[in-house]
PyMOL commands that place a pseudoatom at each C-alpha (Angstrom):
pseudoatom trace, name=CA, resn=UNK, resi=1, chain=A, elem=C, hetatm=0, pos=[0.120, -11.317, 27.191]
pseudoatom trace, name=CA, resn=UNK, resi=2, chain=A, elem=C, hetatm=0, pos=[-2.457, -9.323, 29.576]
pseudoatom trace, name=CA, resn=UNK, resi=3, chain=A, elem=C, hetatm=0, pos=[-6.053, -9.334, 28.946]
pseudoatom trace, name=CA, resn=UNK, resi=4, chain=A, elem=C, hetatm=0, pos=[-6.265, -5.972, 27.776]
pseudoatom trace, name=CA, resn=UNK, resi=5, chain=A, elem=C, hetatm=0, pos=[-3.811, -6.554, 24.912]
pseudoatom trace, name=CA, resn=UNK, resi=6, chain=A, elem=C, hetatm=0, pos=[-5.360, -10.122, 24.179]
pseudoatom trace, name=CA, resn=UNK, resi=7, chain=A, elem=C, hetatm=0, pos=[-9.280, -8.287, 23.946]
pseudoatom trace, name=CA, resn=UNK, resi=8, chain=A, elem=C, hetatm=0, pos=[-7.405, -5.178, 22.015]
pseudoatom trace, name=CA, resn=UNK, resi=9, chain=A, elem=C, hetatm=0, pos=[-6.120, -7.119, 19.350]
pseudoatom trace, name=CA, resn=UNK, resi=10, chain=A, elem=C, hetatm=0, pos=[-9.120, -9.512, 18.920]
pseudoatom trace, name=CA, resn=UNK, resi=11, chain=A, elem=C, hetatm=0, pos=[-11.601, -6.420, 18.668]
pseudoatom trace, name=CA, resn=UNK, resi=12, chain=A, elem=C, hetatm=0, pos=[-8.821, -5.055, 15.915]
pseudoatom trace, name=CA, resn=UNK, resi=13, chain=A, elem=C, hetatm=0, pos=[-9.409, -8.569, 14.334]
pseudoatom trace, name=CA, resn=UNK, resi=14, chain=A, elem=C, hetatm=0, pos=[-13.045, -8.361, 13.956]
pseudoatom trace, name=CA, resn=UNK, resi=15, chain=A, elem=C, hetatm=0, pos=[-13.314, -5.285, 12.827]
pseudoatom trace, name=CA, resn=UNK, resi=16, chain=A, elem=C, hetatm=0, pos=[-10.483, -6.261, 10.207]
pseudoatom trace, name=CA, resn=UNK, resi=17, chain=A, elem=C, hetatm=0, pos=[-13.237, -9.048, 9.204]
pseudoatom trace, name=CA, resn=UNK, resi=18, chain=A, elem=C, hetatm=0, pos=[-16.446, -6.902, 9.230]
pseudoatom trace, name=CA, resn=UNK, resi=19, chain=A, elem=C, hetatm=0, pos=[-14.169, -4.349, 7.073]
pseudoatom trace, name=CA, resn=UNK, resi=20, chain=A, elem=C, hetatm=0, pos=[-13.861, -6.591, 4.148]
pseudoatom trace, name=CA, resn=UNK, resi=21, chain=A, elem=C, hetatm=0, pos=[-14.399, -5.292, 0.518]
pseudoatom trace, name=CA, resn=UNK, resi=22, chain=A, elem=C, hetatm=0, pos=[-17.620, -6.897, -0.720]
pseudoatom trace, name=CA, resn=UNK, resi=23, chain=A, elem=C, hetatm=0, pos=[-15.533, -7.917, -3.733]
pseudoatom trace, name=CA, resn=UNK, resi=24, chain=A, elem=C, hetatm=0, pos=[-12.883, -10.001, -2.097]
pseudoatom trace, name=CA, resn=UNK, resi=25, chain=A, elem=C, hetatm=0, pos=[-15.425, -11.857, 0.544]
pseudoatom trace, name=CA, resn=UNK, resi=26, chain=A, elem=C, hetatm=0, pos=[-17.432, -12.511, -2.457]
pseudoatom trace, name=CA, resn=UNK, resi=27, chain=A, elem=C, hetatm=0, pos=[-14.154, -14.429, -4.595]
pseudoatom trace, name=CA, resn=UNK, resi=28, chain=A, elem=C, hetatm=0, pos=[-13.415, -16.102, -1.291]
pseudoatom trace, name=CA, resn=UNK, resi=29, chain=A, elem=C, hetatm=0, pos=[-16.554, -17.079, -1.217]
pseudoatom trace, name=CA, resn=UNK, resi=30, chain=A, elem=C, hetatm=0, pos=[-16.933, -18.533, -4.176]
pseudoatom trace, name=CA, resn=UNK, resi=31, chain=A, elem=C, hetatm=0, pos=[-13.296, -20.225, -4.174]
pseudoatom trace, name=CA, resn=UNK, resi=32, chain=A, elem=C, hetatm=0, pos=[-11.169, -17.847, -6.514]
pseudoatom trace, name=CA, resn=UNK, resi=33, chain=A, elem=C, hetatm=0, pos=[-8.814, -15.717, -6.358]
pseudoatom trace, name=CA, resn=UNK, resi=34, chain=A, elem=C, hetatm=0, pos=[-8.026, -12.432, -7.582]
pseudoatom trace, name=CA, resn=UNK, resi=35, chain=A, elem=C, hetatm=0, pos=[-4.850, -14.207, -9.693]
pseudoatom trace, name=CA, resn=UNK, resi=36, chain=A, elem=C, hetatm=0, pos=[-7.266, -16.874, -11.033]
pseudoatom trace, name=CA, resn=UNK, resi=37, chain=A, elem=C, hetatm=0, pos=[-9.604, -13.599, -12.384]
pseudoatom trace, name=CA, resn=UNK, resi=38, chain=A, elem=C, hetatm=0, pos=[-6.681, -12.226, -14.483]
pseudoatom trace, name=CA, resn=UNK, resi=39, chain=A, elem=C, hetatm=0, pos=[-5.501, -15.186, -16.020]
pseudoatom trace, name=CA, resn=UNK, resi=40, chain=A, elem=C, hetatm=0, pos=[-8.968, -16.146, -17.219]
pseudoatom trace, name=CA, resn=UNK, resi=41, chain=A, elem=C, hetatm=0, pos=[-9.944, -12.798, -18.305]
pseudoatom trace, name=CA, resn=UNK, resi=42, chain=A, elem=C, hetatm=0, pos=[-6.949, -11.287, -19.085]
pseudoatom trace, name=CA, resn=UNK, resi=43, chain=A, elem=C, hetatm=0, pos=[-7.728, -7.806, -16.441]
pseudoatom trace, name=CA, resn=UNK, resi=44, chain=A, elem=C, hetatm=0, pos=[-4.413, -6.498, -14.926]
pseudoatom trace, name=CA, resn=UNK, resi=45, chain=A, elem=C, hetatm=0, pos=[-4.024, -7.881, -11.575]
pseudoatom trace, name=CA, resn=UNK, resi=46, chain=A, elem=C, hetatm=0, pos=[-3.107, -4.425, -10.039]
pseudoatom trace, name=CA, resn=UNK, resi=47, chain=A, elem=C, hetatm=0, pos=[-6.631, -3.308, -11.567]
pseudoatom trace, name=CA, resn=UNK, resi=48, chain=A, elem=C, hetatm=0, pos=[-8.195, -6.375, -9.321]
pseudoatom trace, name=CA, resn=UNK, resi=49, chain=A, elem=C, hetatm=0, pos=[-5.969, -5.856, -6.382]
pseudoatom trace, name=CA, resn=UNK, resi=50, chain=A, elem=C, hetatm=0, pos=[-7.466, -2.209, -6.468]
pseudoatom trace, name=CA, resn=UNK, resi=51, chain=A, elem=C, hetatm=0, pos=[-10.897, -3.686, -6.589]
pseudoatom trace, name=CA, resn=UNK, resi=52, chain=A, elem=C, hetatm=0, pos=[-10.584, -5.418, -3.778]
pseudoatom trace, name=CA, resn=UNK, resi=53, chain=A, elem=C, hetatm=0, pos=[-9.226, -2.630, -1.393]
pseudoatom trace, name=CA, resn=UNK, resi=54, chain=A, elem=C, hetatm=0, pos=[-10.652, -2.423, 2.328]
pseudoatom trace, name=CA, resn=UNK, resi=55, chain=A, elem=C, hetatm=0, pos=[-11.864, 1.407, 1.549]
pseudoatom trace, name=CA, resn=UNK, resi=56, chain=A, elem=C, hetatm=0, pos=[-13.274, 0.899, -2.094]
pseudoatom trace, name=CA, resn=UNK, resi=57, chain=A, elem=C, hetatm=0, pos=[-17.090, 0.720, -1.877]
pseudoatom trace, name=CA, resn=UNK, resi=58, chain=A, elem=C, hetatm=0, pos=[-19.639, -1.380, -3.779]
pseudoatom trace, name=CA, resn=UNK, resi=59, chain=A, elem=C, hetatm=0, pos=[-20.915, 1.252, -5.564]
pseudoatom trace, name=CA, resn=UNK, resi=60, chain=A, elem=C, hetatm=0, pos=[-17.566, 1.848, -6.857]
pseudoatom trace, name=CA, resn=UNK, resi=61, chain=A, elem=C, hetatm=0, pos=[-16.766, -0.590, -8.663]
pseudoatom trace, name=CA, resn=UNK, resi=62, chain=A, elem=C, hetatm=0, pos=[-16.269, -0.733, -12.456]
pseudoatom trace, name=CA, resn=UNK, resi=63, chain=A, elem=C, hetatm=0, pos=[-18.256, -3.148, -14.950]
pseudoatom trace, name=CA, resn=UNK, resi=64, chain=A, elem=C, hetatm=0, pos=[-14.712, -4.049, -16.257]
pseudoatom trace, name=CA, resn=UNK, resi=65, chain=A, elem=C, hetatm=0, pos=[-14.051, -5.434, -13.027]
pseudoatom trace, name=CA, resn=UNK, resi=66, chain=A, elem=C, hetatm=0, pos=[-17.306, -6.854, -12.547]
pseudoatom trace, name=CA, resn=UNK, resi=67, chain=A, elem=C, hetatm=0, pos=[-17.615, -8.324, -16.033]
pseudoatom trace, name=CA, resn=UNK, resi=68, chain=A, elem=C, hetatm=0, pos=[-14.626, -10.430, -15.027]
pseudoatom trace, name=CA, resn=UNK, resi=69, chain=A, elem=C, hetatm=0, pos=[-15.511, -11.889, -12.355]
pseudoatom trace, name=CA, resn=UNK, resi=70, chain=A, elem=C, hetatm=0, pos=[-18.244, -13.031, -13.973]
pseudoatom trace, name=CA, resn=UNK, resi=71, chain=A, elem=C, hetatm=0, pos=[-16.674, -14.560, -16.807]
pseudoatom trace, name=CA, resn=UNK, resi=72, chain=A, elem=C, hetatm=0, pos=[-14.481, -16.362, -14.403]
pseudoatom trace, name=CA, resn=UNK, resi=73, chain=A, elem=C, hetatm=0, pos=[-17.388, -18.180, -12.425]
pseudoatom trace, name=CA, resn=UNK, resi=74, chain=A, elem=C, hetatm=0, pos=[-19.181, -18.164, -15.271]
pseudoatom trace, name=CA, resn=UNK, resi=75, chain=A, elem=C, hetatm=0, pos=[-22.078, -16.156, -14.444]
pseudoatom trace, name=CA, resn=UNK, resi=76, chain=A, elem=C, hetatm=0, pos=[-23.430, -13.203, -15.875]
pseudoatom trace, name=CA, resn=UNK, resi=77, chain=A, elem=C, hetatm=0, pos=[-22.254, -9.551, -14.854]
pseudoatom trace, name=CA, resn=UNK, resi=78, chain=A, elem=C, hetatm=0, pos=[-26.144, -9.670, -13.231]
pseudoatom trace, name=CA, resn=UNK, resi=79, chain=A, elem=C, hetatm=0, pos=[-25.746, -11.906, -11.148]
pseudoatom trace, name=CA, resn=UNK, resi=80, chain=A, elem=C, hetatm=0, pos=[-22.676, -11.306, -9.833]
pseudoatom trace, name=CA, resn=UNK, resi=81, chain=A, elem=C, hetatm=0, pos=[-24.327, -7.588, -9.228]
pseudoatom trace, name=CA, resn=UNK, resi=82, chain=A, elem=C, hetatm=0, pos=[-27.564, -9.288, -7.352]
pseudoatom trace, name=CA, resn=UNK, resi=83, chain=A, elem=C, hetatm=0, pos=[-25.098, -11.619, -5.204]
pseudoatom trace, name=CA, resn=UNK, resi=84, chain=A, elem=C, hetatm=0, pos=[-22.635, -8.761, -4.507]
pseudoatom trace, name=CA, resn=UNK, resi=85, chain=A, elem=C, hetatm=0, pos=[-25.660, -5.994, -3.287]
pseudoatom trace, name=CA, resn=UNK, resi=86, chain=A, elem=C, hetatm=0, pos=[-26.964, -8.775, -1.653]
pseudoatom trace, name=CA, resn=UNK, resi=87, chain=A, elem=C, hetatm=0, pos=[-23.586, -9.739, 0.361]
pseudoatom trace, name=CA, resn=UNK, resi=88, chain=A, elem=C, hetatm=0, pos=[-23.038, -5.918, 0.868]
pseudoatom trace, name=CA, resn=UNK, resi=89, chain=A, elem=C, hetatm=0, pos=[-26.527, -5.430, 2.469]
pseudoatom trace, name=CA, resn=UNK, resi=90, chain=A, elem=C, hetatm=0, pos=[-25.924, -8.675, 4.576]
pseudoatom trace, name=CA, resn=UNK, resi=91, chain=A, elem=C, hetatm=0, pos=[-22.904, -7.049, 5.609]
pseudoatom trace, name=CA, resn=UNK, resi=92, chain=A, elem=C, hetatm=0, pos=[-23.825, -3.354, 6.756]
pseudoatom trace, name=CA, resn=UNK, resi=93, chain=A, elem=C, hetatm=0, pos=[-26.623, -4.816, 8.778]
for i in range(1, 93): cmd.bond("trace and resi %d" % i, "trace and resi %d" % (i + 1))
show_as sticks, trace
zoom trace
């Protein structure tokens, strides 16, 4: 593979990475996944997958979405607010 493929594909990479949806780094984050969620809480899986999408912003989200997160890592819906502006602002920096 030439360099200029190799350095293409990594810099596609990253910016795959920096591109995450605040949502999903913060469930990898804290070890669950968006399957786990639903079956605790009972939220449609499609209405997490949508959630979680590359293009959906922070400021987007729903408190259906984010209530259910926090009832699966038992937390409150304010916390997982703080942590999640707090991730997002780590993130855009």
């Amino acid at each position: 593979m030439s360099q200029k493929l190799s350095t293409s594909i990594e810099n596609k990479w990253k910016g795959h990475l920096n591109q995450m949806n605040a949502l999903q780094e913060y469930l990898n984050q804290n070890g669950v996944t968006r399957y786990q969620v639903a079956k605790q809480t009972g939220i449609a899986n499609t209405t997490l997958a949508n959630a979680v999408k590359e293009t959906k912003p922070l400021s987007g989200q729903t408190v259906k979405v984010i209530t259910a997160v926090a009832q699966a890592l038992s937390k409150t819906p304010g916390q997982v607010l703080d942590d999640l502006i707090e991730l997002d602002e780590d993130n855009s920096k």
